[in-house]
N, C-alpha and C positions, 0 to 999 in steps of 0.2 A: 819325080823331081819337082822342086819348089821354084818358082822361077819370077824373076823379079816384078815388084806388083802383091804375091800372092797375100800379104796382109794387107790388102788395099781393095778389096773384092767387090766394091760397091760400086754404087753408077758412076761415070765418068759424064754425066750430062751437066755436070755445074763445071765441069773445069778452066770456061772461062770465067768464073767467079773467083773461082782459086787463084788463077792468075792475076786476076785483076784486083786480088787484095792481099796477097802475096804468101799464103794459107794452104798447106797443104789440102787435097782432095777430101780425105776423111776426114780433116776437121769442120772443111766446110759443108759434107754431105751432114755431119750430126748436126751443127749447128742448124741447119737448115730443116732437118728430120724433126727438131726439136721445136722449131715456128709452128712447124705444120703442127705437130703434136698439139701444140699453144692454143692453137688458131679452132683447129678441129673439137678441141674442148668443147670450147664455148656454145654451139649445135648442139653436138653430146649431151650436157648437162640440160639446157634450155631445152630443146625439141625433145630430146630421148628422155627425157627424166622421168624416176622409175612411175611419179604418178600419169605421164602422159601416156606411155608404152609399154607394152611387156619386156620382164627381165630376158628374153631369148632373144628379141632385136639387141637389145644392150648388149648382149653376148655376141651375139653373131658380128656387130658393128670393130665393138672390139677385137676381136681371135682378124677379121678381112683388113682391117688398117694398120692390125701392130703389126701384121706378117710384114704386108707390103712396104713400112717404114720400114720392118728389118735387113729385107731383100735389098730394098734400095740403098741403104749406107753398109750394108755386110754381101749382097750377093748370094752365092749360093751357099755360104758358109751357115745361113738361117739352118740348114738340114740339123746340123750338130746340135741347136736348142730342140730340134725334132724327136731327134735321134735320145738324148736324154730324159727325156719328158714321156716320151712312150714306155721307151724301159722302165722308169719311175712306176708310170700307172701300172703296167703290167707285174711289176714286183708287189706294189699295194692289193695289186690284186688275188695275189695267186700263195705268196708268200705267208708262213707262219705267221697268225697273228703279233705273238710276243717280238718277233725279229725282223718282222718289215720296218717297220724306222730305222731299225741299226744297219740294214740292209740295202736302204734306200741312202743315208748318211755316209756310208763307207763306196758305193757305185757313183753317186752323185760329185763327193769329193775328189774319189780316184779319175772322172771321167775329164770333171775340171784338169785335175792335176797332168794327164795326160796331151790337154791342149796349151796348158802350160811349156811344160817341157819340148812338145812338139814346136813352138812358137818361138821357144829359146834357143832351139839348135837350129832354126833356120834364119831367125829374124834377133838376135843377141844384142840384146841392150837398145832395140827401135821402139819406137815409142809409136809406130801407126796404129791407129783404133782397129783391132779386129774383133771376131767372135768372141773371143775369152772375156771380154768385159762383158758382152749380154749373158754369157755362161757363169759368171759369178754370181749375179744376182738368181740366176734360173736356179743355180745350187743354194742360196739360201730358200729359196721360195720351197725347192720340193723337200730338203732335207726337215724346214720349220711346219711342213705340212704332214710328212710322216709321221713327226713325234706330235703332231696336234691331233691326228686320227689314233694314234696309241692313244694319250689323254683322255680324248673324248669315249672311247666306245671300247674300251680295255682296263680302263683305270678307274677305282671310285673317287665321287668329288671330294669326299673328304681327306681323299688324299691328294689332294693337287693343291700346290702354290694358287695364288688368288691371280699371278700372270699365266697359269696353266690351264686353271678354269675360262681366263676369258677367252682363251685363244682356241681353244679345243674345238676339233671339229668334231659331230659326234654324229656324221655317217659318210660314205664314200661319195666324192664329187664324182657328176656325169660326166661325160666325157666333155659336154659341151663345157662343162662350168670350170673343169679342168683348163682345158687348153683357150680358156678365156683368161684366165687365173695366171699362166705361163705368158699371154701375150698380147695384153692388153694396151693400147697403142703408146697410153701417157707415160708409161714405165718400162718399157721391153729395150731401149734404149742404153738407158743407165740407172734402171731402178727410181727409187731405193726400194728396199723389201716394202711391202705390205703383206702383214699375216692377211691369210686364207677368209678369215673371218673376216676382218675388216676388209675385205676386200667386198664379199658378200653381203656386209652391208652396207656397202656405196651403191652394189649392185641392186639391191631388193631396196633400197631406201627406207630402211629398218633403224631408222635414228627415234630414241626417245629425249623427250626435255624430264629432268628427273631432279628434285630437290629434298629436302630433310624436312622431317614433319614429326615431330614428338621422336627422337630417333629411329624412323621407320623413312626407306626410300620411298617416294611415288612417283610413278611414270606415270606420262602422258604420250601418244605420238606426235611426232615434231610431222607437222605437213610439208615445212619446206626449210629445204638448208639454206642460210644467208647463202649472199654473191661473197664472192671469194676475191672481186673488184676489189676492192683497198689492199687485200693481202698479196694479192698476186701482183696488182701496179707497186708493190714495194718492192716484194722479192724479184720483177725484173729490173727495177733500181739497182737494188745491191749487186745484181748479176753483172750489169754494167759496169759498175764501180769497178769487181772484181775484175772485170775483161780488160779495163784497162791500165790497173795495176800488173796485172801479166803480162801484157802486151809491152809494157817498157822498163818495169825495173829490174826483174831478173837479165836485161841485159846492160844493166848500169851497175850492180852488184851481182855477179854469179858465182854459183858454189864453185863453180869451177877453178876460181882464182886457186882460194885454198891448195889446192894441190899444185901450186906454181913452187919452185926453189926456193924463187926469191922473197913470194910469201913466207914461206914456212922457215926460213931461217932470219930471215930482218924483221920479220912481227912480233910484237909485242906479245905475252902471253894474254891481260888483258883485252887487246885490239884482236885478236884472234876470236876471245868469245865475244865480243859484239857484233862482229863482222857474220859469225855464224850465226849469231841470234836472228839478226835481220834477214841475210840471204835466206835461209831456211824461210822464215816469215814470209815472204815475197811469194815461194818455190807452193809454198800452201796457198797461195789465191784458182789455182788452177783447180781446183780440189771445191774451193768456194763457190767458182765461177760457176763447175758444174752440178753443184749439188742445189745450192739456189737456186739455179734454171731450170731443173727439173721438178724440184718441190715445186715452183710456179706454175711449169704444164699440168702436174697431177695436180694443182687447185682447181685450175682452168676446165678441168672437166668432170672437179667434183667432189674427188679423193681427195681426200688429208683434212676433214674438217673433223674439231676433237672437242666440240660442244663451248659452253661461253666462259669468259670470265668472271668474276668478282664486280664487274660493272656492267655485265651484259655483255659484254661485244664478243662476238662469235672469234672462236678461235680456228685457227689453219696451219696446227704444228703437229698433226698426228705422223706424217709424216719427212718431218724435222730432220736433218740430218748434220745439221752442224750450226753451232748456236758461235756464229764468229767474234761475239765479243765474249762469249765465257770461252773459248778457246786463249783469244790473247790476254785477256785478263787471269787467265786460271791461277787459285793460288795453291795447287796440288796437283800431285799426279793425278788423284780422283778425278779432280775437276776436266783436268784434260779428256778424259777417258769419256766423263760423263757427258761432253759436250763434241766430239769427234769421233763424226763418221757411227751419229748415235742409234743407226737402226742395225747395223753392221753388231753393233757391241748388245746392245736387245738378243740378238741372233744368236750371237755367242754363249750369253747367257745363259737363253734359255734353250739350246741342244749343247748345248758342252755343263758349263759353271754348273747347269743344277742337276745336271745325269752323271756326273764323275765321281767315284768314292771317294775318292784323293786326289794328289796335285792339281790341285781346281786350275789353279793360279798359272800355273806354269802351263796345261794344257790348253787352257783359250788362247797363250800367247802362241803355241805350237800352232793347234788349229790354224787359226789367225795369219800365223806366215804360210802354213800350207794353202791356204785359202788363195794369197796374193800371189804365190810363185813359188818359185825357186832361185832366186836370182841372190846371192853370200849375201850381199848386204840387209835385205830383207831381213833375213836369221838375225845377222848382228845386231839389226835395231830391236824387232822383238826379245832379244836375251836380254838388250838392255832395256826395254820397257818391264818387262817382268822384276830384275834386278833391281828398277824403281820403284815399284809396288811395293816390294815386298821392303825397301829402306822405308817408304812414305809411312809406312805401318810405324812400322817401328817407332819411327820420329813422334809420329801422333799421339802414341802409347806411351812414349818414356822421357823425351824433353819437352815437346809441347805443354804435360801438366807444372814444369819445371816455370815454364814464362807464364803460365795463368796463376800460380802460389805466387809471385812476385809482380805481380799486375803488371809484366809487361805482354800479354797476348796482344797488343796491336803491333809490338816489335816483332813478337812471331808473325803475324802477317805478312807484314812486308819480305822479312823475311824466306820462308818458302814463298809467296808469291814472283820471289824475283830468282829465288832457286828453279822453279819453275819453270820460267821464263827462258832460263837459259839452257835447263839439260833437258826440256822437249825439244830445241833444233838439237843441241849436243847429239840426243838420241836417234832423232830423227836421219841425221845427214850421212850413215852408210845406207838408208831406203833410196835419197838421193840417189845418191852416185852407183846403186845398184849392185858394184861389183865390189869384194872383199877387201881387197888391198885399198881401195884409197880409202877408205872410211876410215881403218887401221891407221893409216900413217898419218892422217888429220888428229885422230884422236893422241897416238904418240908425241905430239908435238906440240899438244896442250896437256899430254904429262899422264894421261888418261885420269885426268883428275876429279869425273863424276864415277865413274869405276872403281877406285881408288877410296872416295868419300863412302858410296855404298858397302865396300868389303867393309872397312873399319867399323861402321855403324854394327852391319848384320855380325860381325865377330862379337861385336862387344855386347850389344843386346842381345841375342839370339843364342848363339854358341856357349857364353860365357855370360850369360845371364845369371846373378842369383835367385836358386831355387826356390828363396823365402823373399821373393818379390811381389806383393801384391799391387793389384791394378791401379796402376796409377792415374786413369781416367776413364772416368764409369762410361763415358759415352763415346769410349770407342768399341769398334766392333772387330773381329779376325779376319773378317769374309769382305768382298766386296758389297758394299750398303747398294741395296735397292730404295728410290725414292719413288715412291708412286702419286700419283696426282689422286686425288680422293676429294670427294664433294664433304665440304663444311656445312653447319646447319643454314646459312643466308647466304647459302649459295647456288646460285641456279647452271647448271650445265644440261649440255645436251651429249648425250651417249650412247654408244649401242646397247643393247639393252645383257650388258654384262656387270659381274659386280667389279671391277677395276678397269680402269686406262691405261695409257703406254707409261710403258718405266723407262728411268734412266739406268742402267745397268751397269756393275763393274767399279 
């Protein structure tokens, strides 16, 4: 029996902090897990850095403080990243070589999927932090490390993607480097993924400075990674920002109105979508708040540095996870995609998008909802994300070249940029509200009129396309475009010593 509390497993030693700023238990125990995390960095890096220390203190430092921050804000619920993570190794281990990543991907998913479901039938629509959010990440981490030990030590390089070679692991992690890997203090939390790789070389301090020279790369080793001081005093800036647009306007404007009577039958059809543009807008700082503040811990002790720019200045977006001004600005569903929740969709990518023979497209949105839950609304927003995609295509390929023949491409701008704008809350707002029916009857009430836009597109283009249609724009592509960050000839970076960096995926 489940018994009230039980997603709330962690210390009860802050709950006069809780009280005293009116915050439930769990969000003050992360918040606080997450100082420490912050705080703890800055030693980490500074004293343990890998030139001061050997990589098995790093290790060992790691695996003893991500436990104890996990115990502390989860309890004994830490067993279940245990419990997953053993099975893992033990399948990598023992398992046919061809069929352990598929085997580890289909256990890891199911294992999430089952704390899911277990979470929903006792705790139905609560929003308390429990284990399932450090379990999402644990299940990107081991699923992107199976298919990186296929790559590596199963597959030749001539046949790997340039994001397949870099990430490849090409022998079995010890046990130590494993459960370092699984629970490292800056990220055991709330992530975000770091591949295995990049992980190990934050750990080994295996960064090179590498620039073009007659088109040939040359490396050097970089002796020390810049301070992360400027990056990280920004990114808790913006974390702030975002804490306190949370904190006040989702309750000056909440989605919740929407499903009042009297909204839905005295509003305006256009008052209805700006109203949802913004609340939605709002209901995403939470998302900001914590993706920010986490990128900032994992600066703080070291992780996330992705070599320099075009002026020198060291960069700190390897582990990037939402770029909030190409979000509100986005003028695509691309852009949306490319810029949200961007280590999540990397992941996707690359264990779904590029190992599926077919319905690429449709299958990362599946993944994707399976990944987040179970909860109707979930489904509803991904059917309609995918349903976007595949209009955006469309539009790119066959009116877009229509407004560049007549030089109006900056009208197309604006344009889908403000299309945009509004069917990502559109899409977004059954994730909201979690459960099937009200999504449905908010969208019935605006006439389901980005559902509606979509069919008629994919009918007309798609279905009833003429056969003798040639491509009406050379630079579009079927597939979702990969952008890879790539060194230019006057340009200096520092990198692991791979041939590519992180992509924007999807």
């Amino acid at each position: 029996m489940v018994y009230t509390g039980e997603f709330c497993m962690g210390s009860r030693l802050l709950t006069p902090l809780s009280d005293f700023f009116g915050l439930p238990i769990d969000q003050i125990n992360f918040i606080v897990c997450q100082l420490v995390a912050l705080l703890l960095g800055i030693p980490f890096r500074r004293v343990l850095s890998p030139r001061k220390t050997s990589t098995t203190v790093r290790h060992l430092v790691e695996v003893l403080v991500g436990v104890a921050l996990t115990v502390f804000c989860f309890g004994y619920q830490v067993w279940h990243i245990v419990a997953q993570s053993a099975v893992t190794y033990i399948i990598l281990l023992v398992a046919p070589a061809m069929l352990a990543h598929k085997i580890v991907f289909v256990f890891a998913m199911g294992y999430l999927s089952c704390m899911h479901i277990y979470r929903q039938y006792y705790d139905y629509g609560g929003y308390t932090m429990d284990i399932t959010g450090p379990l999402m990440i644990s299940s990107q981490k081991l699923s992107s490390l199976a298919f990186n030990l296929y790559d590596g030590r199963y597959r030749d390089d001539k046949d790997l993607s340039k994001s397949q070679r870099q990430y490849a692991v090409r022998s079995m992690p010890s046990l130590l480097h494993f459960t370092s890997y699984m629970f490292y203090f800056h990220g055991i939390i709330i992530g975000p993924l770091a591949f295995y790789a990049d992980y190990m070389h934050f750990i080994n301090g295996d960064w090179y400075q590498e620039w073009e020279v007659d088109g040939q790369i040359v490396q050097k080793p970089l002796e020390n990674v810049p301070s992360p001081r400027v990056a990280v005093t920004k990114k808790l800036i913006g974390a702030c920002v975002c804490a306190v647009i949370l904190l006040t306007m989702p309750k000056i404007i909440p989605p919740q109105k929407m499903l009042e009577p009297e909204f839905m039958e005295n509003t305006s059809f256009l008052w209805k979508l700006l109203y949802m543009t913004i609340t939605v807008s709002f209901v995403r700082e939470k998302y900001y708040f914590a993706w920010v503040l986490t990128e900032a811990v994992n600066n703080s002790a070291g992780l996330g540095f992705n070599g320099f720019n075009e002026k020198g200045e060291a960069k700190w977006d390897l582990l990037e996870n939402v770029n909030i001004y190409g979000v509100e600005t986005a003028g695509s569903q691309k852009d949306i995609i490319d810029n949200w929740n961007k280590t999540s969709t990397i992941w996707l990518r690359h264990t779904v998008y590029d190992r599926v023979p077919r319905m690429r497209t449709m299958s990362v949105f599946a993944v994707s909802a399976l990944w987040h839950g179970f909860y109707p609304g979930y489904y509803v927003t991904f059917a309609t994300g995918a349903m976007f995609t595949i209009t955006a295509r469309l539009v790119r390929r066959n009116i877009r070249p229509l407004f560049i023949k007549a030089n109006l491409h900056p009208l197309y701008n604006v344009i889908t940029t403000i299309f945009a704008r509004v069917t990502n809350s559109y899409g977004a707002l059954p994730f909201v509200y979690l459960e099937f029916m009200p999504g449905i009857k908010v969208y019935l009430s605006v006439y389901c009129w980005a559902h509606v836009c979509c069919l008629l597109i994919i009918l007309r283009y798609s279905l009833f396309a003429s056969p003798h249609k040639s491509k009406a724009d050379p630079h579009h592509r079927s597939v979702p475009q990969t952008s890879t960050a790539t060194t230019e000839t006057t340009t200096t970076t520092a990198t692991p010593p791979s041939d590519g960096s992180k992509e924007k995926e999807l």
